[in-house]
N, C-alpha and C positions, 0 to 999 in steps of 0.2 A: 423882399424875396429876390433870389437869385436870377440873373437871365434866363437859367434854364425854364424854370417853370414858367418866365414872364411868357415866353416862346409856345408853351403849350398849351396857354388860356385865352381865348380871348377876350378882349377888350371888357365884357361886364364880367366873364370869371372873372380875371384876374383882381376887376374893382373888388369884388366881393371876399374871394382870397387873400386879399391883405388891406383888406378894412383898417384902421389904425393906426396909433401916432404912440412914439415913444413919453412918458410924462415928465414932469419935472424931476424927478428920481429916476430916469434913465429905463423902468420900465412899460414895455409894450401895455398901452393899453385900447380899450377901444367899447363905445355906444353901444345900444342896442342895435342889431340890423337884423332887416328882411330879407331875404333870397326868395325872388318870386322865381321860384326853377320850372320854366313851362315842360311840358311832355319833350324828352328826349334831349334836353340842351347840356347834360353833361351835371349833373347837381350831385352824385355820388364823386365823381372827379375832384367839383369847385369846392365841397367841405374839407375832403382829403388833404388837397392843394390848402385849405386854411389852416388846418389840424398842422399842417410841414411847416408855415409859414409860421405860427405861433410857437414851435419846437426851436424854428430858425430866428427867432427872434429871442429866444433866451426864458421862454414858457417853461416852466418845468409841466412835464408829463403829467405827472402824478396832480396836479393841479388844474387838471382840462378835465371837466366831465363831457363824455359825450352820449348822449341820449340817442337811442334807435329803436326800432318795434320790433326787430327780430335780434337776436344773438350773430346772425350769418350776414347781415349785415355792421353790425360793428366790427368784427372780424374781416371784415372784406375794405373796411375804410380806414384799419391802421395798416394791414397790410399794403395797401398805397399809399398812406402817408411814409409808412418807412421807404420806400420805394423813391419817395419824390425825393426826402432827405436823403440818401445815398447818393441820388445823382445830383443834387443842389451842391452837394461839397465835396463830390471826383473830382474836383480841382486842386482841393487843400493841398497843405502838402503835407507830405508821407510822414509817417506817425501822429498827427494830429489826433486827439482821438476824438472820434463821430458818437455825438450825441444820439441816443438809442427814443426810438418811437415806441413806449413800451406803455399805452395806457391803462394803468388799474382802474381806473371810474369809466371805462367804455362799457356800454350794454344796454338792456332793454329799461325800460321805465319800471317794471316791476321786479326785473334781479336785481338793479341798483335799490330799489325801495327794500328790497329784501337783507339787501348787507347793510343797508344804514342802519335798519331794526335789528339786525343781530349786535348792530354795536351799539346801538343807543336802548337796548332792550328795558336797564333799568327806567328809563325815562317814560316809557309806554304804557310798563307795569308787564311787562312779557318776559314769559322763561327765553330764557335762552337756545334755549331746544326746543323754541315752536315749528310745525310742522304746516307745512303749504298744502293745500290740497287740491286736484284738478277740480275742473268741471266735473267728470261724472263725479267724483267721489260728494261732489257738495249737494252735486242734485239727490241721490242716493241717501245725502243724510234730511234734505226738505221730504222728501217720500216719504222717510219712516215718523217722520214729524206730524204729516199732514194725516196720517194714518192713528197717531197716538193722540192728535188732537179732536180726532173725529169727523175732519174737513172731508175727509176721501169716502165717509159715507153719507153726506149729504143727500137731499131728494133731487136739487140741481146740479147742474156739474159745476163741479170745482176744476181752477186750470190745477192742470199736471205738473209732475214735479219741474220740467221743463221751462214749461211756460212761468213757473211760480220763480224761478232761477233768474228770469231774463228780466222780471220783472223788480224782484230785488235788488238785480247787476243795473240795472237802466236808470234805479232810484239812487243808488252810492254814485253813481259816475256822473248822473246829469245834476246833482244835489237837489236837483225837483222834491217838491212835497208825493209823498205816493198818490196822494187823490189827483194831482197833476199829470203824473206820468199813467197813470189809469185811463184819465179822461182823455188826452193828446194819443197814447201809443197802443194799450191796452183798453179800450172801450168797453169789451167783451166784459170784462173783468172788475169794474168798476161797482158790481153790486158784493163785492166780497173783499171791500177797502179794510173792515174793522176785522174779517177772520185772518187776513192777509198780515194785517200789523201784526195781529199775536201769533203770526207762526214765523215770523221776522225775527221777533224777538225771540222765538224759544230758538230758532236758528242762531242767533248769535249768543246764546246762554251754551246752547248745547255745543257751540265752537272754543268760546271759551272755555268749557270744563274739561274740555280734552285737550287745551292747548294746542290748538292750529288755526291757522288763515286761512282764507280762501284767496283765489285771483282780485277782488275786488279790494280785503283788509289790507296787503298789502300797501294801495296807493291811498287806504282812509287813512291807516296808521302814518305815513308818511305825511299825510295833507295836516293832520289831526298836529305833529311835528312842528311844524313850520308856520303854524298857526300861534304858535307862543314865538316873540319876539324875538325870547332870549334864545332858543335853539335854531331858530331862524337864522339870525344870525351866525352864530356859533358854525352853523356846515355851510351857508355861503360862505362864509372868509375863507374855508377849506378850497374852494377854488377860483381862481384867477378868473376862467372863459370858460361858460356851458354853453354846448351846443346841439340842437333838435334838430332831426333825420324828422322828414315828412311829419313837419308843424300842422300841417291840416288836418291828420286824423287824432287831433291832442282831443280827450274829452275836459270834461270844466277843469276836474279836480287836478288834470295834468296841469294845465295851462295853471292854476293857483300856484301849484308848488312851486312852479318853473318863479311865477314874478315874486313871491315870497323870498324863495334862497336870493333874487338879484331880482330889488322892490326900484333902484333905479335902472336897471339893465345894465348896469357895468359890465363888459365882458359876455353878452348873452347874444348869442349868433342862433335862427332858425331856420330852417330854409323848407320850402315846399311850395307848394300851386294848390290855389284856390279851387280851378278847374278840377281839381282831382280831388275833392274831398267829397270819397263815395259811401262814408260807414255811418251814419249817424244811427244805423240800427243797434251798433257798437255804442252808440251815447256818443261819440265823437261829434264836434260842433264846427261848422264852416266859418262863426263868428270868432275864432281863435286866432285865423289867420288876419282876417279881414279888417280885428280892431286892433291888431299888435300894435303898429307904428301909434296909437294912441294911446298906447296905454303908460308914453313915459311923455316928458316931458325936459327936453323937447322931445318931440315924434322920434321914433327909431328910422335909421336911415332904409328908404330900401331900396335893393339894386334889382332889376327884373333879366332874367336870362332867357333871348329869343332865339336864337339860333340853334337853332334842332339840327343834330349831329342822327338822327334814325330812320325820317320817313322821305318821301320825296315830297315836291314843293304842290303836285296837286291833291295828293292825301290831306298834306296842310292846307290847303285851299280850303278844301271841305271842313275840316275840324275850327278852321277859324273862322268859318262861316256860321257853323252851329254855334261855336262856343261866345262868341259876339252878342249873340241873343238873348243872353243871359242878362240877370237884372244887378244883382249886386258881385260887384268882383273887381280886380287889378287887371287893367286890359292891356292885352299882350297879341301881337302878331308873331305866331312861329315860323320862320324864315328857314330853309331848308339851307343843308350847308354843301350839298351835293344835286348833282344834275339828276336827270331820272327821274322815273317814277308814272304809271299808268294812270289815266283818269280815274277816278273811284266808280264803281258802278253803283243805280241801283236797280233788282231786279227784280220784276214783280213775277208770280208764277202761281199756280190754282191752289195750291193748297200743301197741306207739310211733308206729305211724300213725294211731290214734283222737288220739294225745296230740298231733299234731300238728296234727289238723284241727282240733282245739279251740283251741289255739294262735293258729289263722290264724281263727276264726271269732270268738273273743275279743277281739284284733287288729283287725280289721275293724270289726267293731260298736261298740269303742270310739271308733276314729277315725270315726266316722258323729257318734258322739255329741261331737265336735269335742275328743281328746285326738290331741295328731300323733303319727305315725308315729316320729318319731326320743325322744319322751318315751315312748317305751315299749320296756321290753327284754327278752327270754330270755336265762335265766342257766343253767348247766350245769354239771356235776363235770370234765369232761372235751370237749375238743375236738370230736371223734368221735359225741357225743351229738344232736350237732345235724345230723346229716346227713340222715335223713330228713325233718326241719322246711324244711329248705334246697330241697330236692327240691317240695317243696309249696310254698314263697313261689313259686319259680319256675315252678311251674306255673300256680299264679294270681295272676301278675305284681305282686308284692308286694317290692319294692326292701329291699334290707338289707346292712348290713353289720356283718361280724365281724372282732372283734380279735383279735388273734393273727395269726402266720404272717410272711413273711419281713420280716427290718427292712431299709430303707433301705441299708445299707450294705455286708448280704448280695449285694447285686445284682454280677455281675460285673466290670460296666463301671463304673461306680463304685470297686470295689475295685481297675480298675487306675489310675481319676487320683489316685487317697489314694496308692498304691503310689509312683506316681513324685515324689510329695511328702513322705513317710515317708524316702523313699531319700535325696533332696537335704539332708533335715533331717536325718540321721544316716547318713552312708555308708558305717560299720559294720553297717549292718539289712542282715543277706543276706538276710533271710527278702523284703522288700520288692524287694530289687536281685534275685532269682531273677523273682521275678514279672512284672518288667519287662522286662527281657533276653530272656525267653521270649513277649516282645510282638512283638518283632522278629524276620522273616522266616529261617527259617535257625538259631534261636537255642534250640536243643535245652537240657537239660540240662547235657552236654559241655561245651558252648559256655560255656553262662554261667557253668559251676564255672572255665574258661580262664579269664573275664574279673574271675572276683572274685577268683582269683588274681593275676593282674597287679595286680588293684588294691592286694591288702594287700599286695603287695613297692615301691608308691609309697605307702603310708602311709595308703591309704585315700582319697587328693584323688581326688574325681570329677573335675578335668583333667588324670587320667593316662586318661579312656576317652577322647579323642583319637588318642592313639599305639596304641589297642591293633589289630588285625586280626580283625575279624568275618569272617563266613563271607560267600560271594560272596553271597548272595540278600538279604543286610541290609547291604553294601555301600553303596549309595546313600544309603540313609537314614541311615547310621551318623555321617555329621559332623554333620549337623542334631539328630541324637539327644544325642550329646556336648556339641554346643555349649550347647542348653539344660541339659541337667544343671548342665554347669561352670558359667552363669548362677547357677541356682537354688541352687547352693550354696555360691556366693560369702557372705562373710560380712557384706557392708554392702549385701546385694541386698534392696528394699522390697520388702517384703510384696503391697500392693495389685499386680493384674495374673497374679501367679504365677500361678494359677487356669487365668485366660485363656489364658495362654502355654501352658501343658499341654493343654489342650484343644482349641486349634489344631494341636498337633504331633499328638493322640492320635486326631482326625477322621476321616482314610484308615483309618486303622487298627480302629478302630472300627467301619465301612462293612465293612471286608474282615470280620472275626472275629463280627458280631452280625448276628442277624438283628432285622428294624424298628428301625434305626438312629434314625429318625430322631424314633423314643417312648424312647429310652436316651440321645439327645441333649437330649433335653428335660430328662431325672431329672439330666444335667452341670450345665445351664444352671441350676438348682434349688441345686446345688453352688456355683456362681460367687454366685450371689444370697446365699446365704447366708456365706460367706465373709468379706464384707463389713462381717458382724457382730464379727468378730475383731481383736485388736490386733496380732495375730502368727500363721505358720505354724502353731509349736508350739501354741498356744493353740487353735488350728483346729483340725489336728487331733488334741490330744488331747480336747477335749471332745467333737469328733464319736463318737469311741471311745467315752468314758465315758454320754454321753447321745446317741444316736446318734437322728433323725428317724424319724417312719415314713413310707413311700412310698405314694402315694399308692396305687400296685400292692393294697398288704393289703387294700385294699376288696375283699370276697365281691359278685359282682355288678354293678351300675352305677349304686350311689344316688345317685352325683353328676349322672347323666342327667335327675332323677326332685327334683320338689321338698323330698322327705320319702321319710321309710325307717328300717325298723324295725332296732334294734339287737338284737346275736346277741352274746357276751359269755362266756367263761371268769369263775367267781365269782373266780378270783385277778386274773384283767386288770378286773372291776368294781369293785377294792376302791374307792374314793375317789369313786364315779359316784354319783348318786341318778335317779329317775325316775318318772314319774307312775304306772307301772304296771310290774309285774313278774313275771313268769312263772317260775318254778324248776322245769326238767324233771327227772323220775327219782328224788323224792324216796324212794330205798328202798334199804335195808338192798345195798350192793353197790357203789352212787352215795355216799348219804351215810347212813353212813361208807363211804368207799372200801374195795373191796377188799384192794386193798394195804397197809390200816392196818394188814391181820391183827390180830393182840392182845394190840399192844401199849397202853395205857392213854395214853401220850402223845399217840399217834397217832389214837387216838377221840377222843381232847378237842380235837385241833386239828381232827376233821374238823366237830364238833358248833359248833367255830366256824367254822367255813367257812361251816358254812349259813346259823350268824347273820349272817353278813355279807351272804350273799344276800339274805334276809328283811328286812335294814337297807337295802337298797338300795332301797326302794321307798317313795313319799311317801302312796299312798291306796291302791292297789289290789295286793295280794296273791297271788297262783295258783301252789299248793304242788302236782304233779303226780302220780303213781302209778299207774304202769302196771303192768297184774296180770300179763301175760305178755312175756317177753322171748325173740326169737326168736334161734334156733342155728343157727348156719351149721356147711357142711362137716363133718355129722354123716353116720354110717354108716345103710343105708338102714332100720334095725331101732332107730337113735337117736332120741330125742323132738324136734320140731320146736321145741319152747321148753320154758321153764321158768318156774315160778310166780314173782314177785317176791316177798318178805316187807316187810312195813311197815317204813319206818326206826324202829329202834333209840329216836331221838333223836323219835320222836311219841307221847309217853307220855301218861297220863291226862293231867296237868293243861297240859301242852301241847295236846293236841286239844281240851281244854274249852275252850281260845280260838279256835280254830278251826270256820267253818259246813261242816261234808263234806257231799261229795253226788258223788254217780256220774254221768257223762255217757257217750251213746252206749250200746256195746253193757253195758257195763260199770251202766248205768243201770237197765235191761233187765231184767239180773239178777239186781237187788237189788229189784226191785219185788214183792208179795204178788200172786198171783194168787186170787182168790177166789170163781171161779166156776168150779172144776175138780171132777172128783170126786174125792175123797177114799178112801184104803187106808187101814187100820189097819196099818202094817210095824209099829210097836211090838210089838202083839199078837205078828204071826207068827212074831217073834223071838224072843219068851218062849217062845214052842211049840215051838220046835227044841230048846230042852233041859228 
């Protein structure tokens, strides 16, 4: 690598960014390796900087895959990789031509899985116009399943389509037996193992006969791939060096794939922290990272990255006091690379409306002292936690917004112009052609099972819905409706416009079924705009699916009104965020560690990293929360109004020695010596009673 980048890494980046020795044939190659990236040391940079080094070494582009969990992240790591190479060879000299950073295999684990199966379709046994379907749409089709099978009238409760989704997702991704993931995750649920397989199965019959995947087929299809030797090999050789964006949240089947394409690790670079692997709700596995360097032979090399370039050195203090405690992990001290930074507080206070005024008065006083509103955030165990907080910004008109809550594609009307785009793109998708059909005036159930009849007795062309006879009240619209289908799913029909044309036909309609059309017209017009970024339908939308917008709707509030505004934050939706100031409510034994850990020993280690992750997310200012009373709702009139909280678990001696405590409010109060009272000897009087 160049001086210049040698200059911008230090000493374990840089080990890491140019791993590798040129071979006996003159090309770069290089081992399997670990990037243990702690909290904030620069790991989005040090891949970047490998990604430039690999181009700079005579890599072809097109032969580097690179894996990541969001799309805006692979996009943000070639655009610094071209960046590094531009300035690596401002030296050259003039006209030389500069090798372009232009990865085609960059993206998430499931849009790459999605273009391998559009190209290896014969091999799978899939059309080539399979259609991806989100989450709702898949839970929406276990509902009417669970309904045809008879499960949703049971005498006991059956789980819901929801819970029946998470449980099938948790069974594909951890390759568990279901009676496994029943008994370990789903307990509840474990008396309905045999009705649960048969609606599994008519789930994947009834997926198969309309030709589409879900989020989870995807990465089976792919795993399913790579499990025969010979295609195995056949797409490893397609690339030189893969490389994983946050190897800790890999679940099994990722982690298969990945040693399958590279069975010795030739060229296979991961990088991530153990510390941070918060999703196993996800079926994601901490034992991913933990056993890499074992899984080749020799061991994969690994470089550990300490020097934190985001917090100050007593935030770290604290984090690496918690994080120390931990039982199984790659131990790491994060070393601060800058001066600064306030002691972390913790603050005990009465209960969750004291913990909010504090919140909001901390809050305030900061931003006086000129840090903004949007550099400061509340973090939480749980959703729900913040709702009192929420109650009080709003009272005293303090703008915020919180993440979570519906995605962009959730929205109705949106899900019907994907619907009629989904359908033309594959007019095998009943699940999409139900949806649509039922747009139209008149177009019951009945009706549309009539019409996707006819259909599959023409072969499935969408210009047999011409001939077919709707009901009188969809009559009129009915040629206009057909005529674009058969348009849209002609096979030399361009791309640009489609958008538009759907959203012209879908306007009336829209007016009649939604109320304030004309703020759901806007979220279309949002759709057409972006659209635009695509090479193809297909490409539209399956990556809408896979990485789907958020609307601007999710905003808590009206911070867009408001020039600044505080952030409100689930510790799993802050993983990747940093912030000048940070708040962590509920820090006690219930919060973290969760309830729900119960006691299991895996499940306290992940919660004890959840909070380091909290604790990491903060650059100078600190506020660890604990409230002493927690109130009881819909208790009987002789039940206790609340209950004591117990200190977290995870605040031990040498954890609290980094930590400045003190009581605020009433909580303050009570902790203070009063030393002008009179004085009782009770000691005595209790010696006297016996």
């Amino acid at each position: 690598m160049s001086a210049a980048p040698q200059q911008t890494l230090n000493p374990a980046q840089y080990r890491a960014a140019s791993y590798g020795l040129r071979n006996a044939t003159g090309r770069f190659a290089a081992g399997p390796l670990l990037v243990i990236a702690g909290a904030g040391t620069g790991k989005t940079n040090t891949l970047a900087h490998r990604v430039a080094h690999l181009v700079l070494e005579g890599v072809d582009p097109a032969r580097i895959l690179l894996l990541t969990f969001t799309r805006r992240a692979s996009q943000e790591m070639i655009g610094r990789a071209e960046r590094i190479v531009a300035e690596a060879l401002s030296g050259r000299r003039a006209g030389n031509p500069m090798p372009a950073v232009r990865l085609p295999w960059a993206g998430t684990f499931h849009s790459i899985a999605n273009r391998v199966l559009r190209q290896y379709h014969l091999s799978v046994g899939l059309d080539a116009a399979f259609s991806v379907m989100d989450r709702g749409d898949s839970a929406d089709v276990i509902d009417v399943l669970r309904h045809q099978l008879g499960l949703s009238g049971q005498q006991r409760r059956f789980p819901r389509k929801d819970t029946c989704l998470a449980i099938y997702s948790h069974r594909v991704n951890t390759r568990w037996e279901l009676g496994r993931v029943l008994e370990q995750v789903f307990p509840w649920c474990a008396d309905w193992e045999d009705e649960l397989k048969s609606l599994f199965r008519a789930y994947v019959e009834r997926k198969q006969a309309n030709g589409v995947l879900d989020y989870d087929d995807l990465l089976l299809y792919w795993h399913a791939m790579v499990e025969d030797p010979r295609l195995a090999r056949r797409l490893g050789d397609g690339f030189d060096h893969v490389l994983v964006d946050e190897y800790q949240d890999t679940n099994t089947l990722q982690a298969e794939i990945l040693l399958n394409l590279k069975p010795d690790g030739s060229g296979l670079t991961v990088v991530g922290d153990d510390a941070q692997a918060i999703y196993s709700f996800r079926a994601a596995t901490v034992d991913n990272i933990l056993q890499f360097p074992q899984r080749f032979n020799p061991p994969a090399e690994v470089v550990s990255l300490e020097e934190n370039y985001r917090s100050g050195q007593p935030v770290l203090d604290a984090a690496n006091a918690l994080i120390a405690e931990g039982r199984r992990q790659y131990r790491k001290t994060l070393r601060a690379s800058r001066p600064g930074g306030a002691r972390p507080r913790l603050v005990t206070l009465l209960d969750d409306r004291a913990q909010s005024l504090y919140v909001v008065e901390r809050v305030l006083e900061s931003r006086e002292a000129g840090m903004l509103l949007r550099r400061q955030a509340v973090l939480f165990r749980s959703s729900h936690h913040s709702d009192a907080l929420e109650i009080e910004l709003m009272r005293r008109n303090v703008p915020f917004v919180k993440y979570g809550g519906l995605k962009f594609l959730e929205a109705a009307h949106v899900k019907d112009l994907l619907a009629v785009l989904r359908w033309a793109d594959n007019p095998r998708n009943g699940i999409a052609a139900f949806r649509v059909l039922q747009l139209m005036p008149g177009m019951g159930p009945a009706n549309a099972e009539r019409c996707m009849t006819t259909l599959a007795a023409a072969g499935f062309s969408l210009a047999a819905l011409t001939a077919f006879t709707p009901p009188p009240a969809a009559r009129e619209q009915w040629p206009a409706f057909a005529g674009m289908l058969a348009r849209l799913a002609a096979p030399d029909v361009a791309w640009p416009g489609q958008v538009e044309e759907v959203r012209r036909w879908y306007q009336p309609l829209l007016e009649q079924l939604y109320e304030a059309p004309g703020v759901r017209a806007a979220d279309l017009d949002m759709l057409e705009q972006v659209s635009g970024q695509f090479a193809s339908r297909e490409r539209f939308l399956t990556e809408l699916t896979l990485d789907p917008p958020q609307a601007t709707g999710d905003l808590s509030g009206p911070p867009l009104r408001d020039e600044d505004y505080l952030v409100l934050s689930t510790v799993h939706s802050a993983k990747g965020q940093e912030w000048d100031a940070v708040y962590v409510l509920n820090v006690a034994d219930g919060n973290f560690p969760s309830e729900f850990a119960g006691g299991k020993e895996e499940l306290i280690e992940e919660e004890r990293r959840l909070l380091y992750v909290a604790m990491t997310r903060s650059r100078d200012q600190l506020d660890l929360l604990e409230p002493q009373r927690y109130y009881v709702t819909q208790q009987s009139r002789r039940g206790d109004a609340h209950v004591y909280g117990a200190r977290s678990r995870f605040l031990t001696r040498d954890v609290l020695a980094t930590l400045e405590q003190k009581g605020w409010g009433d909580a303050a109060v009570a902790e203070g010596a009063v030393a002008d009272a009179p004085r009782v000897d009770v000691g005595n009087r209790l010696r006297d009673m016996w």
